[in-house]
C-alpha positions as CSV (number, residue, x, y, z in Angstrom):
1,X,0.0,0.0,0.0
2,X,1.2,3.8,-0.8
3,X,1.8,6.0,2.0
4,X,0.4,9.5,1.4
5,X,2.2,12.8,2.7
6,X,1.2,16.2,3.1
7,X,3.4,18.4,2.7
8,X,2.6,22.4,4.0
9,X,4.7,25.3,3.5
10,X,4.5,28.6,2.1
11,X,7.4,28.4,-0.8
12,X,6.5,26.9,-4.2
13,X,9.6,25.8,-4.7
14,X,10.3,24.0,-1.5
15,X,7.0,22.3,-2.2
16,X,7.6,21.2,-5.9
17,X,10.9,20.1,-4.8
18,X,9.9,18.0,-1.7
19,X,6.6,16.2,-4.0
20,X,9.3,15.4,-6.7
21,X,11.7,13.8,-4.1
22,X,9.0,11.7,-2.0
23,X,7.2,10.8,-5.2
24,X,10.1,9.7,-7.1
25,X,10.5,7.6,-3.8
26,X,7.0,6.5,-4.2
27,X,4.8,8.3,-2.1
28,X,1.6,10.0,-3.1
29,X,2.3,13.2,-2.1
30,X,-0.2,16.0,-1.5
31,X,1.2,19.7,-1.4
32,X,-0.3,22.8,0.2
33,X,0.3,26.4,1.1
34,X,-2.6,26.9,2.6
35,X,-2.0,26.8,6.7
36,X,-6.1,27.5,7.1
37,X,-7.3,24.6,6.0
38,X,-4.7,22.0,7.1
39,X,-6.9,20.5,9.3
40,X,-9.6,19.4,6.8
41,X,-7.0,18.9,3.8
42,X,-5.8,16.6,6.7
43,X,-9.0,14.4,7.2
44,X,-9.6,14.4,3.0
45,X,-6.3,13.3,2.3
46,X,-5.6,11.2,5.3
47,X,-2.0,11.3,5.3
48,X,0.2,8.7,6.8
49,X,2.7,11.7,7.7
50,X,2.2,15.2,7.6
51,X,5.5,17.7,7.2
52,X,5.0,21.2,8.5
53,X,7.1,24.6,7.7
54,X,7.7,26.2,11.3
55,X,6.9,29.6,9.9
56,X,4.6,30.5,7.6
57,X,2.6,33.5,6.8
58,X,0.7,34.4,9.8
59,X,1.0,30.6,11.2
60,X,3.3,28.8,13.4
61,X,4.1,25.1,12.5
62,X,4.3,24.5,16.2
63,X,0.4,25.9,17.0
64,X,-0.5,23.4,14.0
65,X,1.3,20.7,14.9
66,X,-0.7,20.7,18.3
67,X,-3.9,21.7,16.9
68,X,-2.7,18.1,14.9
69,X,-2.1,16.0,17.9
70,X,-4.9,17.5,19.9
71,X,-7.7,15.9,17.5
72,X,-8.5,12.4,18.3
73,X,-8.9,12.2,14.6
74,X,-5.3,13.0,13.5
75,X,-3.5,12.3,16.9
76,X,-1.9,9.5,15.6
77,X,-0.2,10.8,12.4
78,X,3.3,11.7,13.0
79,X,4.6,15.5,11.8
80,X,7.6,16.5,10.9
81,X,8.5,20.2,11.3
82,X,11.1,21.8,9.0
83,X,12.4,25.3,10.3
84,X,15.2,27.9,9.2
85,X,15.1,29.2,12.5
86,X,16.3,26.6,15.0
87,X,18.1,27.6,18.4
88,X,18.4,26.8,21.7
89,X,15.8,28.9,22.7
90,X,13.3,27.1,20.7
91,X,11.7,24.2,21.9
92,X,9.6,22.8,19.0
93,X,9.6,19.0,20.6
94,X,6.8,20.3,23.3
95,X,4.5,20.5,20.1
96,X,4.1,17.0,19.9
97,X,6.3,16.7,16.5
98,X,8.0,13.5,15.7
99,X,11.1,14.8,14.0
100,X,12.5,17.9,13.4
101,X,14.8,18.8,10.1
102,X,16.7,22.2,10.0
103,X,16.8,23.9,6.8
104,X,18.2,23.9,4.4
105,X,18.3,19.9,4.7
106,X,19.2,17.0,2.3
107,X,16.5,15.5,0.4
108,X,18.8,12.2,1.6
109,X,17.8,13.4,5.2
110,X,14.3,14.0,4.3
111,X,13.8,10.6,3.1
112,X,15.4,9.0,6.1
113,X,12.9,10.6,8.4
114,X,9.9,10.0,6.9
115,X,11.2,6.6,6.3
116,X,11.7,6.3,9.8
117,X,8.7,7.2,11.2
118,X,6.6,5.4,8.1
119,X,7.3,2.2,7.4
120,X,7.3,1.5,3.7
């Protein structure tokens, strides 16, 4: 069976690059910039892993990752949160995320996480 990821952040070309890597690793990939409606593209799609830009326009990938984990619904689909803007000072594991990938990361790295939290 195909594992299905959404993918959210707010530059094109991160997502076109991301959809190309995961699908060429076949995964049916879903791609969004819209941080609004993440919940409900959520619950159509039905992801088997959702990755999450820390900071979007007007949204943090943290306040959506909980909103994620706080739904009975979606509790149990693990996020990854990408972020430019990692330092000591934030703590983006008290979110509930699964992994965590600075940018700008590897698509080799990319794949090893979601292929550690998804098994193929």
């Amino acid at each position: 069976m195909i594992k299905r990821i959404l993918v959210l952040d707010d530059n094109q070309d991160i997502l076109d690059i991301v959809k190309e890597a995961l699908s060429y690793e076949k995964f049916e990939v879903n791609i969004t910039s819209d941080a609004r409606q993440i919940i409900e593209a959520i619950e159509i799609f039905r992801p088997d892993l959702v990755i999450v830009d820390h900071k979007l326009n007007g949204y943090n990938g943290d306040d959506i990752c909980r909103e994620i984990k706080a739904s009975a619904r979606t509790n149990d689909i693990p996020v990854i949160i990408c972020s430019a803007y990692l330092n000591g000072d934030d703590d983006l594991w008290a979110c509930g995320c699964d992994a965590i990938i600075a940018k700008p990361f590897g698509l080799e790295e990319l794949i090893d996480k979601v292929n550690g939290l998804i098994a193929v």
